[in-house]
C-alpha positions as CSV (number, residue, x, y, z in Angstrom):
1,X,-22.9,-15.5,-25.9
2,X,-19.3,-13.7,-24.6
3,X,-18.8,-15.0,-21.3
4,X,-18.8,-11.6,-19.1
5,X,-15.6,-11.0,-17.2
6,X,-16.5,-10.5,-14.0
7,X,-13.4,-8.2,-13.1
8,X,-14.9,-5.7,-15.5
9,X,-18.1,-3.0,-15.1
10,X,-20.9,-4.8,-16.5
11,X,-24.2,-3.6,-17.5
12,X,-26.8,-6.0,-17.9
13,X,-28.9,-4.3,-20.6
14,X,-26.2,-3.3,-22.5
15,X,-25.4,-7.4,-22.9
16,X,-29.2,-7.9,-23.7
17,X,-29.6,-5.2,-26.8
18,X,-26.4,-5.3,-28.3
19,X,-27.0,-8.3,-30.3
20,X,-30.2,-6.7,-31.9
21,X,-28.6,-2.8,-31.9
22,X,-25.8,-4.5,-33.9
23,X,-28.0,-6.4,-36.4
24,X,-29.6,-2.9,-37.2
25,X,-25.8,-1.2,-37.8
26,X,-25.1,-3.8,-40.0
27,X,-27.9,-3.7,-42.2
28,X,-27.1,0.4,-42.3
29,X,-23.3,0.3,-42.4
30,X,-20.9,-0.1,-45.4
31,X,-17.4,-2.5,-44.6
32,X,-15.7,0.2,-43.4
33,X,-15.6,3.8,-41.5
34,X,-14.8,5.9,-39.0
35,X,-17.5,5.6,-35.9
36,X,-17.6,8.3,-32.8
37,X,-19.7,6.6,-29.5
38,X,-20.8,9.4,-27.4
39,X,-21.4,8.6,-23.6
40,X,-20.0,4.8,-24.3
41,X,-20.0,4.0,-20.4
42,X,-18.9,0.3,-19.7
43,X,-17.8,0.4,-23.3
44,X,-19.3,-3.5,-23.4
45,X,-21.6,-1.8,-26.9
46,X,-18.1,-0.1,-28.2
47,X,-16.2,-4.2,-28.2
48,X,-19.0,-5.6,-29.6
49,X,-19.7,-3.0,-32.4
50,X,-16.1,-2.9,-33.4
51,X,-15.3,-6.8,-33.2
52,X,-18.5,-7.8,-35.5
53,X,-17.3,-4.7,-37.6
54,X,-13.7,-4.9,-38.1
55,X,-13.6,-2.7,-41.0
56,X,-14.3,0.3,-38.8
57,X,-12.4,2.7,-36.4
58,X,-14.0,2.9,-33.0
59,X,-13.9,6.0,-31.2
60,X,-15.0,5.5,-27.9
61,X,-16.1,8.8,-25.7
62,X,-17.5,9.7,-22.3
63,X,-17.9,12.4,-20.4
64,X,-16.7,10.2,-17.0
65,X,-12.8,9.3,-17.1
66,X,-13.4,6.7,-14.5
67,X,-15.3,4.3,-17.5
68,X,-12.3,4.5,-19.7
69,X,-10.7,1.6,-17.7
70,X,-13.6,-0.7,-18.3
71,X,-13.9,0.5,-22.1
72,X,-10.1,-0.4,-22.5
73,X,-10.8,-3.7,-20.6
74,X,-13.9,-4.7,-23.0
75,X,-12.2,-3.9,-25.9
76,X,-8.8,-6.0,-25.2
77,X,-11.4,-9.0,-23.5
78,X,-13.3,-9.1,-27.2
79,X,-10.0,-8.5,-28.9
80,X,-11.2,-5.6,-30.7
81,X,-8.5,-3.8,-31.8
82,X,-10.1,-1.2,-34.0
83,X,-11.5,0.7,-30.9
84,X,-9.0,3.6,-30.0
85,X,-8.6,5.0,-26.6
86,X,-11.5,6.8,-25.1
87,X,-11.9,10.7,-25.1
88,X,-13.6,12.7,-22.5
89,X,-16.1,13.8,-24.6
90,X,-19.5,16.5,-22.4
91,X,-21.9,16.6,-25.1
92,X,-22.9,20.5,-23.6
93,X,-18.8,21.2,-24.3
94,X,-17.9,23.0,-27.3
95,X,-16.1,22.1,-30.0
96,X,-15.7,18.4,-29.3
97,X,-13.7,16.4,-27.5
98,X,-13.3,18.2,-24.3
99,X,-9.4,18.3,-24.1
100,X,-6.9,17.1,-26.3
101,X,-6.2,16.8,-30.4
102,X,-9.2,17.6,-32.3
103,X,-10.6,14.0,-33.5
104,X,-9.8,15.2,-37.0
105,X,-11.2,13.5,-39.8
106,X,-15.1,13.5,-39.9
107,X,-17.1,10.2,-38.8
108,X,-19.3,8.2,-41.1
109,X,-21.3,7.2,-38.3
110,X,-22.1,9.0,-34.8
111,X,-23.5,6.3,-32.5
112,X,-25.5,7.1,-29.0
113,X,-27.6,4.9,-26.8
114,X,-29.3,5.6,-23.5
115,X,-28.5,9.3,-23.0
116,X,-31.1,11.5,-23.6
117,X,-33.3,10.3,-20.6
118,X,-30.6,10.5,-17.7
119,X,-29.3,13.6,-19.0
120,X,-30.7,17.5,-19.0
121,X,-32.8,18.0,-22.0
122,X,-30.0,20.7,-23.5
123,X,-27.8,17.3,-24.1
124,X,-30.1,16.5,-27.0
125,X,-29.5,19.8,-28.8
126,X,-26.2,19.7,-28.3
127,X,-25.7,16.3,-29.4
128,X,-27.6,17.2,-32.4
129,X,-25.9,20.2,-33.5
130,X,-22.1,18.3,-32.9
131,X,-23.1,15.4,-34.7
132,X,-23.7,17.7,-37.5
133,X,-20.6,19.6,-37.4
134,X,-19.0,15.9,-36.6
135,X,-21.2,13.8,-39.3
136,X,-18.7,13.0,-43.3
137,X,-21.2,13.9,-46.2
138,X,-24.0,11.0,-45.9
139,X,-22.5,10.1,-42.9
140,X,-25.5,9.2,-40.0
141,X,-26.4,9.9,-36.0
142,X,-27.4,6.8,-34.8
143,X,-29.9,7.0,-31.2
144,X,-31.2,4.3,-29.3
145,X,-33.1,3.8,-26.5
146,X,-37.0,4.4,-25.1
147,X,-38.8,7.3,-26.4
148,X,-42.7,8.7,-25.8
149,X,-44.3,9.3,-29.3
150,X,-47.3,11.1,-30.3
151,X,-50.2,8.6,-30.9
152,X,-48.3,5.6,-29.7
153,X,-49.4,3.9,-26.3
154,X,-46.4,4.0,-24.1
155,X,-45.9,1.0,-22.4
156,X,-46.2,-0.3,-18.6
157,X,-42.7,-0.6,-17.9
158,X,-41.4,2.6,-19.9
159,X,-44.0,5.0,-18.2
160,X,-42.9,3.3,-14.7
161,X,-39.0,4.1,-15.5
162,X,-40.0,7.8,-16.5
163,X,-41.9,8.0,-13.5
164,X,-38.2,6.7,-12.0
165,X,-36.3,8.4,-13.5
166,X,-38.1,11.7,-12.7
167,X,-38.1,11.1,-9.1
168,X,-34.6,10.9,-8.9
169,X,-34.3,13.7,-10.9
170,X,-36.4,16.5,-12.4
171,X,-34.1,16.9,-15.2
172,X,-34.3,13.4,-16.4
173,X,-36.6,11.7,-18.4
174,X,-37.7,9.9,-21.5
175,X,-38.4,12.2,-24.4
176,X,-41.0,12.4,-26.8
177,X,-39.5,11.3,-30.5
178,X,-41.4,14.5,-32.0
179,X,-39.5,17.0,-29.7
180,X,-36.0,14.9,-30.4
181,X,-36.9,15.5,-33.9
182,X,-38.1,19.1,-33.3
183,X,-34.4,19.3,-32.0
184,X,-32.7,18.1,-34.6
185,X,-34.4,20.0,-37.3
186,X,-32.9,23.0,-36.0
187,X,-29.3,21.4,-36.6
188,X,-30.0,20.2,-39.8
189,X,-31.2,16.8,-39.4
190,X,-33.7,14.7,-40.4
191,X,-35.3,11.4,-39.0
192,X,-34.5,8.7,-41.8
193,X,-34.9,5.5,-40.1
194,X,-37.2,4.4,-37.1
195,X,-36.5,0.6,-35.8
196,X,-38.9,-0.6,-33.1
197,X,-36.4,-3.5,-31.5
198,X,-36.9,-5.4,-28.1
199,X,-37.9,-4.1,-24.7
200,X,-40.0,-1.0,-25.9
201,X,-36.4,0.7,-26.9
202,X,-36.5,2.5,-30.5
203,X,-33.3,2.8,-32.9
204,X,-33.5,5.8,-35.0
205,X,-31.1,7.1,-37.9
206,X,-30.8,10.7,-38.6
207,X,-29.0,12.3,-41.6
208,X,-28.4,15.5,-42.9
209,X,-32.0,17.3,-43.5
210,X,-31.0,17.5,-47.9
211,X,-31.0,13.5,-47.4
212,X,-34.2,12.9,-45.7
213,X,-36.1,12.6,-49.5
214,X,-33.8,10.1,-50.6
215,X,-33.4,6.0,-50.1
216,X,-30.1,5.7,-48.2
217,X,-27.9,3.2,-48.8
218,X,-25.3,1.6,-46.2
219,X,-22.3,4.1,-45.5
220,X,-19.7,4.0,-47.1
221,X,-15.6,5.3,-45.5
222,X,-15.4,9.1,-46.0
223,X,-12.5,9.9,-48.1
């Protein structure tokens, strides 16, 4: 296990699932692309990612300029130099990034984990509908985190950190997969992949609506 630098932000969960969120990209990735992270926050996922996948660009985003030190500082402590310098990057902001050159060529894969439930419910549109403007032809929107879903007992622990989260804000919350996919829909995309993986945390893949019928097969680069 990386020793955590202590003179760095460090997020204790983000240590726990990046081991099994990575063996899931690997199994879905090709050996090389171009990857956007939307709301990367410590940037601990962003190293890890990009050191186990050294074929792909990392393009690390948040929508808080104070994280981009730690991001820098996990990416030079894993020796990851494939992940670029973050962009400020508000999901409700459009075009994408915020400020600056346009990110140019499109990603193969756009990767977010833990935002949808401590963030106002438009975020999920608009993540949706700029991933789709964002996402290479069979390129994929990778989400991750806890979700409610129809027919599915919601565990102890995630109803209690709704509860939490609600309480500190009314705007917060976990959301149920169908209305996530509701969302999407209307931007073009199409559940293709559900992973249940530990802690009661789901990893979905979403691709372009057209692919939704078909098998798909690890990314490969966009041209």
């Amino acid at each position: 296990m990386q020793k955590t630098d202590p003179d760095l932000p460090h997020s204790p969960a983000a240590e726990r699932n990046q081991g099994p969120i990575l063996a899931q990209l690997q199994a879905l990735l090709g050996t090389a692309g171009r990857a956007l992270e939307v709301a990367s926050g410590t940037g601990q996922h962003a190293a890890h990612f990009a050191a186990a996948l050294p074929g792909w660009q990392w393009q690390p985003t948040d929508r808080q300029a104070t994280h981009f030190g730690a991001i820098t500082g996990w990416a030079a402590h894993r020796g990851a130099a494939n992940v670029l310098p973050p962009r400020r990057l508000d999901v409700l902001h459009s075009p994408w990034p915020d400020a600056g050159p346009a990110f140019g060529a499109e990603f193969d894969l756009v990767y977010c984990a833990n935002m949808l439930h401590i963030a106002p419910w438009a975020c999920c549109a608009a993540l949706m509908q700029g991933a789709a403007r964002h996402l290479a032809p069979g390129g994929r929107l990778v989400t991750y985190g806890p979700y409610l879903e129809d027919g599915v007992p919601t565990a102890p622990s995630n109803a209690a950190f709704d509860a939490s989260l609600r309480a500190q804000d009314s705007a917060w919350g976990l959301r149920r997969l169908e209305d996530v996919a509701a969302t999407a829909a209307a931007a073009g995309l199409a559940l293709l992949q559900r992973h249940a993986l530990p802690a009661h945390n789901l990893l979905l893949v979403w691709g372009r609506a057209a692919s939704a019928t078909r098998a798909t097969p690890p990314i490969a680069p966009s041209a």
